[in-house]
C-alpha positions in Angstrom: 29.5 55.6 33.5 26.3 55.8 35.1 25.4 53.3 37.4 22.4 50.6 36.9 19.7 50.3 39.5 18.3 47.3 41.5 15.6 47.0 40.1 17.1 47.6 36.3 19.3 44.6 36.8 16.4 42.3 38.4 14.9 42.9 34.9 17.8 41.3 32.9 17.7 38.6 35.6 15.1 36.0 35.8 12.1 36.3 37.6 12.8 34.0 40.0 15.6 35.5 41.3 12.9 38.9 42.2 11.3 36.5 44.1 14.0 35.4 46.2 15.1 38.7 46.8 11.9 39.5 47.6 11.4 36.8 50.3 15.1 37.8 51.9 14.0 41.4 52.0 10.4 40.0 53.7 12.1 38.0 56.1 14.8 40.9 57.1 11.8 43.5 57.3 9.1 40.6 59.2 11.8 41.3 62.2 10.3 44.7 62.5 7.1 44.0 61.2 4.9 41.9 58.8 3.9 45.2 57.7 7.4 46.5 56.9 8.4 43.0 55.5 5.7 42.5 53.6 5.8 46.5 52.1 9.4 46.2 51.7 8.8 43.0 49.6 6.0 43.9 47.5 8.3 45.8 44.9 10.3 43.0 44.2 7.5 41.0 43.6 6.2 43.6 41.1 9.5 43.3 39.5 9.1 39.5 39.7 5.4 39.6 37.7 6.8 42.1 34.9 10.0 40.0 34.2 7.5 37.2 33.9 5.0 39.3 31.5 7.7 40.2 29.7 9.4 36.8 29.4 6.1 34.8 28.4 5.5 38.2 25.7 8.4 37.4 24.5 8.3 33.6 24.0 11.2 31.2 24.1 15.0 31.9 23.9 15.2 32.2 19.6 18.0 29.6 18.5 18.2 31.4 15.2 21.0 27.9 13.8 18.1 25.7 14.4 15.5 28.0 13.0 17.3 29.4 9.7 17.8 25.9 9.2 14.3 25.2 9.2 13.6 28.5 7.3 16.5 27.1 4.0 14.3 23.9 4.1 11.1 25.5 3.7 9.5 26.2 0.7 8.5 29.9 -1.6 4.9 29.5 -0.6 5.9 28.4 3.2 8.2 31.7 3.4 6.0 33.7 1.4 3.5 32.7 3.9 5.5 33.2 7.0 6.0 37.1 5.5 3.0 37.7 4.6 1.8 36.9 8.2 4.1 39.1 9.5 3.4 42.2 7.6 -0.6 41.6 7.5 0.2 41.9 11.3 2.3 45.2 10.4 -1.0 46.3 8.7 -0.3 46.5 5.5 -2.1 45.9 2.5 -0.4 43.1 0.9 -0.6 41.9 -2.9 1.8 39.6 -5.3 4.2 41.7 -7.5 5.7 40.8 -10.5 8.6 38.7 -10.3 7.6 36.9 -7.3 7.7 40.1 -4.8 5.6 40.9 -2.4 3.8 44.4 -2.4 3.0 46.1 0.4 0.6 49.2 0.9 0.3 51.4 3.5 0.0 55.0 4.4 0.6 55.5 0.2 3.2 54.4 0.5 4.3 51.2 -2.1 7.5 48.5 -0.5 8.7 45.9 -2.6 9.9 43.1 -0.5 12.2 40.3 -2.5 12.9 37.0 -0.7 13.3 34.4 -3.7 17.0 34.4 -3.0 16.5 33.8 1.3 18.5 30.6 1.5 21.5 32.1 -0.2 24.6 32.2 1.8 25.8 35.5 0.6 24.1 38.0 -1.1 25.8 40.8 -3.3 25.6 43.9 -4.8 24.5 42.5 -7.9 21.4 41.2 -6.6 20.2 44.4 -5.1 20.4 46.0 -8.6 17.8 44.1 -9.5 15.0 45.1 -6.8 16.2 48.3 -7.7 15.3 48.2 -11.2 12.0 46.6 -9.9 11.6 49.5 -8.0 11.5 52.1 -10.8 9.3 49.8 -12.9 6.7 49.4 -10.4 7.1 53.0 -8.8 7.8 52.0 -5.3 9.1 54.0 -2.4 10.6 51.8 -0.7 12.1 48.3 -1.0 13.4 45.2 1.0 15.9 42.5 0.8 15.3 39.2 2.7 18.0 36.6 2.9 18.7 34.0 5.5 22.8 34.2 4.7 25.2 37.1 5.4 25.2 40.3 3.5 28.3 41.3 1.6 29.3 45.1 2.5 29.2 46.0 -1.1 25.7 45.1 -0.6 25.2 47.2 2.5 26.5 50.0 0.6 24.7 49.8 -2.2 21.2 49.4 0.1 21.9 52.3 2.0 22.7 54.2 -1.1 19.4 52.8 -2.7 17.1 53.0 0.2 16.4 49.4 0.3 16.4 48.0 3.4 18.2 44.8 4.5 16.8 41.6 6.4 19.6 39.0 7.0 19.8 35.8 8.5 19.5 36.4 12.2 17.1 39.4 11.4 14.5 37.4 9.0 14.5 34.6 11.9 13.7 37.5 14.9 11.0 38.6 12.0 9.4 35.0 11.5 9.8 33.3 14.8 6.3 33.8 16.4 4.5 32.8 12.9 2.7 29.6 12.1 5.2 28.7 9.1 8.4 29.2 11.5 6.7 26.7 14.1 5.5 24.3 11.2 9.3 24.9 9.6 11.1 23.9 13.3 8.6 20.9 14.3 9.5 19.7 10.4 13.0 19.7 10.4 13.2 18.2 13.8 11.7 15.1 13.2 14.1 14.6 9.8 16.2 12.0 11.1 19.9 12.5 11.7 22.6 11.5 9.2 25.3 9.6 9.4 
């Protein structure tokens, strides 16, 4: 097994922790020389700066409960919206397709993306036979499945066999969690007061 270096572990740390190596390894190296010290620190302060880039591109820790939660409460336009963001982003051409699908263009290509089913808890093969026959109706190339539940592995099958490609609960909230919707969805359903 090959072995991880220094400064690959400082990046799955926080960036505090680059800084305090950074500041030991100043302090060892100021013995010789504020020259050495500080050369011998400025990598880990790099390090320090990217893990914070990286951490603030990133945004906040995703607590995917709290936010498919949020996502079942929402309504068809509020997730429709909340796609829609995320594929004009994408750059595609988007348009309403029969049915309540979204359409997507780019490239010539044609997707089909269904969600009307995303709070179910469990999706099967059944309901991937109809985006299917969607598909052939409306000549697309490609097709996607949105759900916030588990997918059945009948349905897996049957997707990979199809070419449709599947979004399920903890992959539609990783899709959705930067857009306006998501945030307006979480700040919602946290001030819904608790039941007894």
């Amino acid at each position: 097994m090959p072995k991880r270096s220094l400064f690959a572990i400082l990046c799955d740390l926080p960036w505090w922790v680059s800084l305090l190596v950074a500041a030991l390894v100043y302090t060892v190296g100021s013995m010789f020389s504020v020259f050495v010290g500080a050369a011998a620190a400025l990598p880990f302060i790099c390090v320090a700066g990217y893990v914070g880039y990286l951490r603030i591109r990133r945004g906040p820790n995703l607590d995917v409960p709290g936010l498919l939660k949020a996502l079942r409460s929402a309504t068809a336009e509020d997730m429709r919206a909340m796609l829609a963001e995320v594929f004009v982003a994408d750059r595609y051409q988007l348009s309403d397709a029969p049915g309540g699908d979204l359409r997507l263009e780019r490239n010539g290509y044609v997707t089909l993306v269904r969600f009307r089913r995303w709070r179910a808890q469990n999706t099967n093969a059944s309901a991937l036979n109809e985006l299917q026959q969607t598909m052939r109706a409306q000549k697309a190339d490609h097709g996607i499945y949105v759900t916030a539940g588990a997918i059945a592995e009948s349905a897996r099958k049957k997707a990979t066999d199809s070419g449709i490609a599947l979004v399920d609960g903890v992959g539609l909230a990783e899709m959705v969690r930067r857009t306006t919707g998501a945030r307006k969805a979480l700040a919602r359903v946290s001030r819904e007061p608790v039941k007894a």
